[in-house]
C-alpha positions in Angstrom: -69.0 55.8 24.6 -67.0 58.5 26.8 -63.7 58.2 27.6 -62.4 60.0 30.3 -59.5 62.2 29.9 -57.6 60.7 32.3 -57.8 57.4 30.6 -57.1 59.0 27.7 -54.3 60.4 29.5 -52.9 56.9 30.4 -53.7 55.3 27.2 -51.4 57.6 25.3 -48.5 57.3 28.6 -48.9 53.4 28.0 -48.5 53.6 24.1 -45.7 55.9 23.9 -43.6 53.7 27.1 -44.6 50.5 25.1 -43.0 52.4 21.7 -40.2 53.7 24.2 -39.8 50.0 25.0 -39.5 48.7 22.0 -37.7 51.3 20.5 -35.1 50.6 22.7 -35.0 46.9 22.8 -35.2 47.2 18.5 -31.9 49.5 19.5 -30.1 47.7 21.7 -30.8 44.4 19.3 -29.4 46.6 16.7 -26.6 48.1 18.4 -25.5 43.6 19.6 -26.2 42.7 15.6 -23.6 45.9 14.6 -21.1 44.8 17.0 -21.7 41.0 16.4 -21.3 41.7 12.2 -18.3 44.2 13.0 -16.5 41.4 15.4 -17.5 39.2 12.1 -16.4 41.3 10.0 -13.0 41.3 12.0 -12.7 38.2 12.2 -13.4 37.6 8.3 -11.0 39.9 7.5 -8.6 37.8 9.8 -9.7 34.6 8.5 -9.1 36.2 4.3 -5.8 37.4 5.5 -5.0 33.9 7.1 -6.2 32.3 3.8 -4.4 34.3 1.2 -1.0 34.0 3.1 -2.1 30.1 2.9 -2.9 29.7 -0.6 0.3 32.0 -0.8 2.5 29.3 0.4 1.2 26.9 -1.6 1.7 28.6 -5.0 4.8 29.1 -3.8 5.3 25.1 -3.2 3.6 24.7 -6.4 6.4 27.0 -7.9 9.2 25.5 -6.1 7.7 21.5 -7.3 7.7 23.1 -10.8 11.0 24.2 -10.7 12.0 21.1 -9.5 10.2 19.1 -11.9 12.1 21.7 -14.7 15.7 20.5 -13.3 14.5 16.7 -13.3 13.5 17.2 -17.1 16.8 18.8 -18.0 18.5 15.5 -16.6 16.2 13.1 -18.0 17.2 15.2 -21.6 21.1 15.3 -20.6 20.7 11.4 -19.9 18.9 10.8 -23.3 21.7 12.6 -25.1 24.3 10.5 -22.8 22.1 7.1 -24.4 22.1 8.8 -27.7 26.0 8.4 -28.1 26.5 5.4 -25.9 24.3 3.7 -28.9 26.2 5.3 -31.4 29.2 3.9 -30.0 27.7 0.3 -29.7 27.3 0.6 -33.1 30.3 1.7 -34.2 31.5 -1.4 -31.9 29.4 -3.5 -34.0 30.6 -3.1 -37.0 34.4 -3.3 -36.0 33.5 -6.7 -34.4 31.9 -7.7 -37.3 35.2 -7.0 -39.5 37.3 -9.0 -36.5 34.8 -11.4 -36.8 34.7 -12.2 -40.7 38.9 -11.7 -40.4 38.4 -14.5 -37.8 36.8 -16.7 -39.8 39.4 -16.3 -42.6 42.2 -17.0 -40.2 40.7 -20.0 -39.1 40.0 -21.5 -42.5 43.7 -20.6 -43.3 45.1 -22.2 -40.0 43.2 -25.2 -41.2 44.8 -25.3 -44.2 47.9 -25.0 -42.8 47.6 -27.9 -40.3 46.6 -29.5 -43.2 49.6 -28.5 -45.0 52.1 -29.5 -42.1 50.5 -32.9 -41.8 51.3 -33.8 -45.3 54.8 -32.3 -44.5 55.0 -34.5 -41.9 54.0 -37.7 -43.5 51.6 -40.0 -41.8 52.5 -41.3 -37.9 55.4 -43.6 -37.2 53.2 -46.2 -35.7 51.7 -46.6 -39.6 54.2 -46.6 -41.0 55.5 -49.9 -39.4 52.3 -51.7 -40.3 
């Protein structure tokens, strides 16, 4: 089979406009996917900026509840010492009131023996004594 030269001709026009073409649509899909990952890209960055001054803030909160936590345990420790020597005083309390209380115990046995005493002193009632 024989090919004419001017199909030939137009074979070779229509192949290299088809790989013009394409070349050209592969390009301009290229050149929207560059600029679509650079505006990604962009925006990422934004985003990773965005983020870090977030997660920023919240170590910092994280730092500031820390601190705060520190000064609670500081009080919680100051109270326990406060405790501490309130108890010691309750018991130095005790035992004083358990001194008054066995001194107590010894007055009242010797008031009793002193009523005792007067009411011999005193003899018995009138009212008895006339019966």
């Amino acid at each position: 089979m024989v090919v004419s030269p001017d199909l030939g001709a137009m074979v070779i026009a229509l192949f290299a406009f088809a790989i013009t073409v394409v070349s050209g649509v592969l390009g301009g899909v290229g050149l929207m996917l560059g600029r679509g990952q650079r505006a990604v890209d962009a925006r990422f960055d934004r985003l990773e900026g965005e983020m870090d001054r977030r997660f920023d803030l919240v170590d910092n909160r994280f730092e500031q509840v820390d601190n705060r936590f520190e000064q609670v345990d500081k009080r919680f420790e100051q109270v326990d010492k406060r405790f501490e020597q309130v108890d010691k005083r309750f018991e130095v309390v005790d035992k004083r009131l358990d001194g008054v209380e066995s001194r107590l115990g010894r007055v009242e046995a010797e008031l009793v023996e002193v009523k005792i005493s007067i009411a011999r002193l005193e003899g018995p009632p009138p009212r008895l004594q006339r019966i």
